[in-house]
Every structure is written in C-alpha cells, then in structure tokens.
C-alpha positions as CSV (number, residue, x, y, z in Angstrom):
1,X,6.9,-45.4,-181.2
2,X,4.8,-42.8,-182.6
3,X,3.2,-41.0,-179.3
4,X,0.2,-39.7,-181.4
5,X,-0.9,-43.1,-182.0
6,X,-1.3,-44.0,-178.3
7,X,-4.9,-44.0,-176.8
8,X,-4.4,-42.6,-173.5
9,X,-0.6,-41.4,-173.5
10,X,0.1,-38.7,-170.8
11,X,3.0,-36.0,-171.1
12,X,4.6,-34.4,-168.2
13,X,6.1,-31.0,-169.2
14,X,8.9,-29.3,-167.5
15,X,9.8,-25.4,-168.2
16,X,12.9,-24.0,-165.8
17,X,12.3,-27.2,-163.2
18,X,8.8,-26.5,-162.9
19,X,6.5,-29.4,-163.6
20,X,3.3,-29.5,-165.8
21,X,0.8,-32.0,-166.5
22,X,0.1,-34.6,-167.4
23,X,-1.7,-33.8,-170.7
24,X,-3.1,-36.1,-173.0
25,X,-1.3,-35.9,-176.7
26,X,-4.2,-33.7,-178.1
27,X,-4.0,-31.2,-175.1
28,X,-0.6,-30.8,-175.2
29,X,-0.6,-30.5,-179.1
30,X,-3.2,-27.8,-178.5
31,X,-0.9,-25.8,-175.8
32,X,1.9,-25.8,-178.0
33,X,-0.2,-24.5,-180.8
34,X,-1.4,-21.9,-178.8
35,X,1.8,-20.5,-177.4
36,X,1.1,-21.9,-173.8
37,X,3.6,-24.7,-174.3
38,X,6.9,-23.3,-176.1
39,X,9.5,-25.6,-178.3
40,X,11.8,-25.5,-175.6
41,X,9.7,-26.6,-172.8
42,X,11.2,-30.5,-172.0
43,X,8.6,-33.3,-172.1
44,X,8.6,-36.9,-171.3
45,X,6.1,-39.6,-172.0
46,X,6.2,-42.9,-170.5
47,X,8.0,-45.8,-172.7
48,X,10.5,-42.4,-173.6
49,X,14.6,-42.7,-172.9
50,X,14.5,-39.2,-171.7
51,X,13.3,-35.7,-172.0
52,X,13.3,-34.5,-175.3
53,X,12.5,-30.7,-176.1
54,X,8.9,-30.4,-177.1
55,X,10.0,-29.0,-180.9
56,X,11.3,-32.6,-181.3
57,X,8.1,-34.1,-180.2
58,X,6.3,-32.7,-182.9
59,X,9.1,-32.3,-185.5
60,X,8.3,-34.3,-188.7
61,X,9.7,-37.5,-188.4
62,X,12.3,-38.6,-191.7
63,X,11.4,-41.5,-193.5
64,X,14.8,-41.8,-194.7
C-alpha cells in the first residue's frame, strides 16, 4: 500500500516513547522536511504490520 495515496490516512509518531499525532500524510511529510520530525522517529499508520522508522516511510520504493 502506498500511504501517500490514501485520502485521509493518519500517522501516529513515536520519538523515545513519547507519542505524536496523528498527522495526515502531508503534515507529517512537511514535519519531516522541516526538521521537526527526524528519520529515526518510529511511525505507524493504520493497515501497517508495525512501526517502521520514518526514513523508510519516505524512502524511494524499488521497482525491482
């Protein structure tokens, strides 16, 4: 599943056991971008396995 693509989708954030969120894909896109949100910060989206690191969220995906 591609999260960008889902109208709607809300991320919780976790840095150190403290909780953030939920922010829509764009906001979260936009915290990242601006330093507020770091790479290693853990997020999880509803529909996800598990927490992934936030660098992986927005990692370009292989077509291979």
């Amino acid at each position: 599943m591609d999260p960008s693509a889902q109208p709607g989708l809300e991320v919780l954030v976790n840095r150190d056991g403290q909780s953030f969120g939920p922010y829509t894909w764009e906001e979260l896109r936009g915290h990242f971008q601006a330093g507020a949100v770091v790479g290693s910060d853990l997020a999880w989206y509803e529909g996800q396995a598990g927490w992934q690191t936030v660098e992986q969220l927005f990692a370009p995906k292989s077509t291979l």
